[in-house]
C-alpha positions as CSV (number, residue, x, y, z in Angstrom):
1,X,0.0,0.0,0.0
2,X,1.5,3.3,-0.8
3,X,0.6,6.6,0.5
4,X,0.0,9.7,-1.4
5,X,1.1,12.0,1.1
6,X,4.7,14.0,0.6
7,X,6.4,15.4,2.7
8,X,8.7,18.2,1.8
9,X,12.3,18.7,2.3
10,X,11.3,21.9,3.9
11,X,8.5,20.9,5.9
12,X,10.3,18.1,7.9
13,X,13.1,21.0,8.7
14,X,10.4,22.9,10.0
15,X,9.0,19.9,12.0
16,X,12.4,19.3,13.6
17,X,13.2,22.9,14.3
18,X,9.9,23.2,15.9
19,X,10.8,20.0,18.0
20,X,13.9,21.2,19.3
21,X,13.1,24.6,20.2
22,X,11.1,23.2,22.8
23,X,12.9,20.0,23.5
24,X,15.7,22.0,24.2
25,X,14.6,24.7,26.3
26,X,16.8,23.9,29.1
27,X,19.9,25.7,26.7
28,X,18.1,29.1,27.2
29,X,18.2,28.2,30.9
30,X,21.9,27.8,31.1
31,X,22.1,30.9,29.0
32,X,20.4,32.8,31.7
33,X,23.2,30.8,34.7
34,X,26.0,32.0,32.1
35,X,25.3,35.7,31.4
36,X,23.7,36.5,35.2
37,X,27.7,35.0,35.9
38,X,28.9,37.1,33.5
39,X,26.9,40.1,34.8
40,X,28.4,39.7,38.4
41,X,31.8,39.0,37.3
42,X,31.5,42.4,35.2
43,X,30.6,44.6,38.5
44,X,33.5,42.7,40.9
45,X,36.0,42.8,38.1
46,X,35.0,46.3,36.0
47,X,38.2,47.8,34.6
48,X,39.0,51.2,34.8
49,X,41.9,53.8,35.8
50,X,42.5,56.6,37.8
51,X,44.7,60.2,37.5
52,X,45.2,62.8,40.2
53,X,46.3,66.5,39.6
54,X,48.0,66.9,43.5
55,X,44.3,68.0,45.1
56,X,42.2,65.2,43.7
57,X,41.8,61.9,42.8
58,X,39.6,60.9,39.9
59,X,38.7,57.2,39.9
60,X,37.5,56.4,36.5
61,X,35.4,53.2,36.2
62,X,34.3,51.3,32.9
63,X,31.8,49.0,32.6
64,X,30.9,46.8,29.1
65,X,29.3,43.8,28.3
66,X,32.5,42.4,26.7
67,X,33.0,39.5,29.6
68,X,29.4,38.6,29.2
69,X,29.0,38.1,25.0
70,X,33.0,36.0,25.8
71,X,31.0,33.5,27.8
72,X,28.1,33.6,26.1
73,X,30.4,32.6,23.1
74,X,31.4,29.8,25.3
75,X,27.7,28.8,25.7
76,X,27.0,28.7,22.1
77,X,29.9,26.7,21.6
78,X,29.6,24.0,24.1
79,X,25.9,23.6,23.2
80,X,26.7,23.4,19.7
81,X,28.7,20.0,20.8
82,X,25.8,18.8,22.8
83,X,23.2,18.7,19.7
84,X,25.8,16.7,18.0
85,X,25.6,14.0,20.9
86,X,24.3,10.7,19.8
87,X,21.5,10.7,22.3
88,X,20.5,14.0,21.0
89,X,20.9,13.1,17.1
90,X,18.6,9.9,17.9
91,X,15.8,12.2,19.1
92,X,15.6,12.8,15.1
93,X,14.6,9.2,14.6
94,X,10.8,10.2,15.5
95,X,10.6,12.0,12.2
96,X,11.0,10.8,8.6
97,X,14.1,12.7,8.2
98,X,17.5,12.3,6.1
99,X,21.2,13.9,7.3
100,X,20.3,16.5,5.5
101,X,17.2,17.9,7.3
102,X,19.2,16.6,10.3
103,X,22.0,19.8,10.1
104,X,19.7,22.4,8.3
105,X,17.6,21.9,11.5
106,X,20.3,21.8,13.9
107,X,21.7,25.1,11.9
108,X,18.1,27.0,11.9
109,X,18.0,26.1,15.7
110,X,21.6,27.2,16.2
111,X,20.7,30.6,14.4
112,X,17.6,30.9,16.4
113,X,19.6,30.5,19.9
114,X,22.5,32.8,19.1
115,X,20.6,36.0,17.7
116,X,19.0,35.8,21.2
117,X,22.2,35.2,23.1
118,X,23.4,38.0,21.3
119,X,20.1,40.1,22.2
120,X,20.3,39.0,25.6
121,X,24.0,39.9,26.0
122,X,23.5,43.4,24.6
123,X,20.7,44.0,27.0
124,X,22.7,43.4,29.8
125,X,24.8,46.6,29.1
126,X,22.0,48.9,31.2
127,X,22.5,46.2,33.9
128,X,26.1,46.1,34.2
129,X,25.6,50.0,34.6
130,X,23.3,50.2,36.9
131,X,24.6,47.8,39.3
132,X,28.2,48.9,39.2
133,X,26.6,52.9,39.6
134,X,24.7,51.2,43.1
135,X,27.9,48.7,44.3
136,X,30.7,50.8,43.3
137,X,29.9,54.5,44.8
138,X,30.1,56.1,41.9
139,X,29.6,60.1,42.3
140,X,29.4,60.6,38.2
141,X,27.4,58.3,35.9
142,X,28.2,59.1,31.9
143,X,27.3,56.9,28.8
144,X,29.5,58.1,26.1
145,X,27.3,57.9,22.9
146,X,29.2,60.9,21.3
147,X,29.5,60.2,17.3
148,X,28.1,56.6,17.9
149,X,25.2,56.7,15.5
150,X,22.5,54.0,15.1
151,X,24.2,52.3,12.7
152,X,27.4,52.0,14.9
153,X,25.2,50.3,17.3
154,X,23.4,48.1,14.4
155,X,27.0,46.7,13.0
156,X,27.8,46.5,17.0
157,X,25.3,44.2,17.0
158,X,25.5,42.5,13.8
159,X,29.3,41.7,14.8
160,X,28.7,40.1,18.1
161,X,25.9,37.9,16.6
162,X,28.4,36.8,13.8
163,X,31.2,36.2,17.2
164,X,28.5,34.3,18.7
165,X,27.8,32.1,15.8
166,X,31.5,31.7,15.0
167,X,31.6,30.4,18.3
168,X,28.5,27.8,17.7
169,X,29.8,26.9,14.1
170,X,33.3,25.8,15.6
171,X,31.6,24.0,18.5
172,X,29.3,22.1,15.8
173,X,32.4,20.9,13.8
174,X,34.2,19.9,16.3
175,X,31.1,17.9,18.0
176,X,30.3,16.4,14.4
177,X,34.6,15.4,13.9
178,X,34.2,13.3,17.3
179,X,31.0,11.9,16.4
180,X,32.7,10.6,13.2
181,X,35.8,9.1,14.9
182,X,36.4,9.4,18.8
183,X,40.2,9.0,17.7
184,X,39.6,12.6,16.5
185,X,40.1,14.4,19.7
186,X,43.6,13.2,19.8
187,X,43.9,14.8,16.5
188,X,42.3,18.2,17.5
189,X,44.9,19.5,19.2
190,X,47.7,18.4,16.6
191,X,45.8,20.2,13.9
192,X,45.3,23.5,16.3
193,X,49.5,23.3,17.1
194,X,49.9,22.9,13.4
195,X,48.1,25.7,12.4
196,X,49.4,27.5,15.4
197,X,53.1,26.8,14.0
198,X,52.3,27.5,10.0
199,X,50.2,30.8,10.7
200,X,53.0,32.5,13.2
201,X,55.0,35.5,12.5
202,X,58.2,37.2,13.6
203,X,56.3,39.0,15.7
204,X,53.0,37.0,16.5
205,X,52.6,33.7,17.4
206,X,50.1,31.9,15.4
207,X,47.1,32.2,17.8
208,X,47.4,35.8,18.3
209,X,47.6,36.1,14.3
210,X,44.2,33.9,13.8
211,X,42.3,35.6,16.6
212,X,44.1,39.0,15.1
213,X,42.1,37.7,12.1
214,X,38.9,38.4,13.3
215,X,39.1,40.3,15.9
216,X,41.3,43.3,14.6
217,X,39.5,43.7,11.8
218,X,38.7,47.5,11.1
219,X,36.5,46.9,8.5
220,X,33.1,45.8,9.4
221,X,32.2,44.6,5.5
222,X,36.0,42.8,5.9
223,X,34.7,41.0,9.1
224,X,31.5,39.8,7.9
225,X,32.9,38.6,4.9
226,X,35.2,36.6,6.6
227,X,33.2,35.7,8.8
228,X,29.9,34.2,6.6
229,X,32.9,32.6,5.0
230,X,33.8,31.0,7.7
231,X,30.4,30.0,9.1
232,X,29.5,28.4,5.6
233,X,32.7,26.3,5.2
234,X,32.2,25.3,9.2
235,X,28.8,24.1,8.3
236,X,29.4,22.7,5.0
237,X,32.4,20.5,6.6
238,X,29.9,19.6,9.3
239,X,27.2,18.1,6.5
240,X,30.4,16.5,5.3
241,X,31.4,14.6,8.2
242,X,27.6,13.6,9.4
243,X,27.5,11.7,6.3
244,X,29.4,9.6,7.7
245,X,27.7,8.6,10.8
246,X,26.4,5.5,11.2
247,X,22.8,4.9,10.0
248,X,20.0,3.9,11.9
């Protein structure tokens, strides 16, 4: 007996992408543990400086959501590993699925959790201000906004969603690569030495010239490009290796 029904390529990533937002709700939790961390280790640990002219002492105190969106980076990568997990990839099994449908769900829902980490983490600017302007005495309170226009704050946060996702997409690969071959994690950290020792400089060593990559880049255009780059090869690798999972 056959059945007359289709189902779409499209559809079934919806289905699964449905699934798993509220499957995995408890990610949002640990999102909220990470950044309220974050938040507290922002007010105890705020950087800042201090000048005197001989008659006074000016203490000047900065606070920024910069610890916060680094371990909300964290988060995204570590959970991007857990949706890789076998118990989590056999939670697929309920639906008539392929590998395909399998990552473009997994990459809709990492999409979906890392614009509102990234949301969430800008949010907690006012926060951060608030609380160190009630903990740390603070006589003077100024947000510097001079020349910032909106569309400083729009590529702002453009570029921390495409950090936070870098951050996911690595995690994914790296999951998907152990998934393939436990023997893999051995070979992690050759390739990373490796890389470390081919990309160094006379007067960087190779980390600081990859993260220098990214993370020095002036050029907001420059940054993105490299970084959709990046995200698509990361994913596209990702599709590679879950093909060669085991089939159930």
């Amino acid at each position: 007996m056959m059945s007359l029904t289709k189902v779409s390529l499209s559809n079934v990533v919806v289905m699964q992408f449905r699934y798993k937002l509220k499957a995995y709700s408890g990610v949002f939790l640990a999102l909220m543990v990470v950044q309220m961390i974050g938040i507290l280790l922002s007010i105890l640990g705020h950087g800042g400086t201090s000048f005197s002219n001989g008659m006074y002492t000016v203490d000047v105190t900065v606070s920024s959501p910069d610890l916060v969106i680094f371990l909300t980076m964290i988060w995204a990568f570590m959970n991007a590993i857990l949706i890789t997990t076998k118990a989590y990839r056999e939670d697929d099994f309920t639906f008539v699925s392929n590998r395909l449908s399998y990552n473009l769900s997994n990459m809709a829902f990492l999409l979906t959790v890392c614009l509102i980490g990234t949301v969430t983490a800008l949010l907690t600017t006012g926060i951060i201000r608030i609380l160190a302007y009630v903990t740390a005495d603070i006589d003077i309170f100024l947000t510097i906004t001079h020349g910032v226009t909106i569309a400083d704050f729009v590529a702002g946060g453009l570029a921390t969603f495409l950090f936070i996702l870098l951050a996911a997409t690595a995690g994914y690969l790296v999951g998907m690569m152990t998934q393939v071959n436990k023997g893999l994690i051995i070979l992690l950290p050759v390739i990373i030495i490796g890389l470390n020792y081919v990309t160094q400089s006379s007067s960087n060593p190779g980390f600081v010239n990859m993260l220098e990559f990214y993370f020095m880049e002036h050029s907001f255009i420059m940054f993105s490009i490299k970084a959709i780059v990046t995200i698509l090869i990361g994913f596209g690798l990702s599709i590679v290796f879950s093909n060669r999972l085991e089939v159930r």
